[in-house]
C-alpha positions in Angstrom: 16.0 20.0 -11.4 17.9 16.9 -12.1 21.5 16.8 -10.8 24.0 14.7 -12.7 26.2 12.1 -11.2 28.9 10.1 -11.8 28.6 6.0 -11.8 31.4 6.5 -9.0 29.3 8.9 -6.9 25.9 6.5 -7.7 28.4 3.5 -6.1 29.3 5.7 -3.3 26.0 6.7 -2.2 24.7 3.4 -2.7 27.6 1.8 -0.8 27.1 4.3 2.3 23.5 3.6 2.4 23.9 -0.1 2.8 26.6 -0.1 4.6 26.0 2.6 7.8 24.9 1.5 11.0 21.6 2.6 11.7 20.2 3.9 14.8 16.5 3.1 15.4 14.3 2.4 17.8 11.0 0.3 18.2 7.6 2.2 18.4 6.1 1.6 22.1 3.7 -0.8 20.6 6.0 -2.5 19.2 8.2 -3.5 22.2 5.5 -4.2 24.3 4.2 -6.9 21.6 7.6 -8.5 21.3 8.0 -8.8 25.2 4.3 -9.6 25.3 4.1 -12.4 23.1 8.0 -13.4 23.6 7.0 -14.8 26.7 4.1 -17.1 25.3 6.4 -19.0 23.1 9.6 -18.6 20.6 8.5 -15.9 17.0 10.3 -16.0 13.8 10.9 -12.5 11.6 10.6 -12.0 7.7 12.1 -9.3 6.6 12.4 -8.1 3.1 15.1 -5.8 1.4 19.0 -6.0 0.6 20.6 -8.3 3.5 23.0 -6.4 4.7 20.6 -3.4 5.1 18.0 -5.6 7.0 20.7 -7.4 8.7 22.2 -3.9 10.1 18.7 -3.0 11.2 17.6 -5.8 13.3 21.2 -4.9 15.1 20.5 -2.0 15.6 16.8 -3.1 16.8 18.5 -6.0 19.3 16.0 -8.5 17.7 18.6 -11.5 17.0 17.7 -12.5 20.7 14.0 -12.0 20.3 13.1 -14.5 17.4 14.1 -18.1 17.4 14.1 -17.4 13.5 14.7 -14.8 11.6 14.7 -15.3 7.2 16.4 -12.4 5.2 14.5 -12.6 1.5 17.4 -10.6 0.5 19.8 -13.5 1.4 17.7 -15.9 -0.3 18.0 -16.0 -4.0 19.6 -13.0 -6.3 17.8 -10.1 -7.7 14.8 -10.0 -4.8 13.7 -13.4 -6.7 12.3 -14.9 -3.0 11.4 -11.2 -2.1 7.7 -11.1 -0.3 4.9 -12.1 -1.9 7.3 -15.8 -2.4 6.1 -18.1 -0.3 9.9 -19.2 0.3 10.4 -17.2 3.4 7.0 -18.1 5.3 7.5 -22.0 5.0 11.4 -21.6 6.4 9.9 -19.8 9.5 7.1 -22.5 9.7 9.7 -25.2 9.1 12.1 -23.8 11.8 9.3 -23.1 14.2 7.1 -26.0 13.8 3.3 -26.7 14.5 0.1 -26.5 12.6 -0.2 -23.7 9.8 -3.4 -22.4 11.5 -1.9 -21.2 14.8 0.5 -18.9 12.6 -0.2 -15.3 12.7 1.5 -12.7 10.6 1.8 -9.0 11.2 3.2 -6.8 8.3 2.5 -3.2 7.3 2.1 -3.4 3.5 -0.9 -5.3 1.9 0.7 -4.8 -1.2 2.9 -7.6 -0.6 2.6 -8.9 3.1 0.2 -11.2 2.8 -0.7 -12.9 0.0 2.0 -16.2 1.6 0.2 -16.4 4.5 -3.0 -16.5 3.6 -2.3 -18.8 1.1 -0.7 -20.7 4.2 -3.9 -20.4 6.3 -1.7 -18.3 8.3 -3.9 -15.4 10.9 -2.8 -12.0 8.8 -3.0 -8.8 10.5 -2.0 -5.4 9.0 -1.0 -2.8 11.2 -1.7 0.5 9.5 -0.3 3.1 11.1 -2.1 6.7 10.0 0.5 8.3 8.7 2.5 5.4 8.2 5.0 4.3 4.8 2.2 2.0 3.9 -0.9 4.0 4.8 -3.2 3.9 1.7 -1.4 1.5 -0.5 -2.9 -0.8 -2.1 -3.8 -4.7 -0.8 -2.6 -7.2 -3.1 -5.2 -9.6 -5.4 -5.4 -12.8 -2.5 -3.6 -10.1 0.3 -6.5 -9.0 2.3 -5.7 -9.3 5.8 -8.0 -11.1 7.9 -7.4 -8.3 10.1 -7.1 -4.6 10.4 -5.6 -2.6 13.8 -3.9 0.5 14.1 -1.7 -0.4 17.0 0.3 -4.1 18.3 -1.9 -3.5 21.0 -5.0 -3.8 19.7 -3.5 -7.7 18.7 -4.6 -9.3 21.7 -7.9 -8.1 20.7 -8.4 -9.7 17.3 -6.4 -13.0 18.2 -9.0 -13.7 20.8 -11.7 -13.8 17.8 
């Protein structure tokens, strides 16, 4: 069944959807890694989508005092044009952050698109697939393979140590 709607209702929805304040919370993993790893030395975040919808999220999350950088693709160029797999995002966080490209490591979700920049990079790339998960089964990207596999942050510790 399709249901009609107006260009003005379209706008609305749209509009309410980008514009609420969500409320979210980290997986357990997932704050253990960012207290974990925090404490060994400053992280930067890539996050893809519209900017104001990312931008409400990491509110939400509290991650603006977590990551010494943190790169919007959304707020980088119009019409997702430096939207993941661009490399633009990746060298900002390396520039802010600093060091050798080989001491990088990049955890994403979807080998669709996470990380073909960092490999290319000579970045460590980890994919965290979550059974289950919005990503689980999709396909990895021609040059995306993750070095990497786990199913949890806190296998990471695991892997890195390789």
């Amino acid at each position: 069944m399709k249901a009609d709607h107006t260009q003005a209702e379209l706008k609305a929805f749209v509009g309410a959807y980008r514009d609420h304040e969500p409320e979210l919370s980290l997986y357990e993993d997932g704050a253990w890694a960012l207290a974990h790893y925090g404490a060994m030395g400053r992280m930067g975040l890539i996050t893809d989508g519209t900017h104001s919808v990312q931008s409400a999220k990491v509110r939400a999350l509290a991650l603006e005092r977590r990551f010494a950088e943190i790169v919007y693709t959304g707020a980088l160029g119009p019409d997702r044009a430096f939207a993941k797999p661009h490399s633009l995002a990746f060298e900002r966080i390396a520039c802010a952050l600093g060091g050798p490209s080989d001491r990088y490591v990049y955890v994403g979700d979807n080998p669709s698109k996470d990380f073909v920049a960092p490999n290319a990079l000579g970045w460590t790339s980890v994919w965290v697939q979550r059974p289950g998960g919005i990503h689980d089964g999709a396909e990895v990207a021609a040059g995306g393979e993750p070095r990497h596999t786990i199913a949890s942050l806190t296998e990471l510790p695991g892997v890195l140590s390789t």
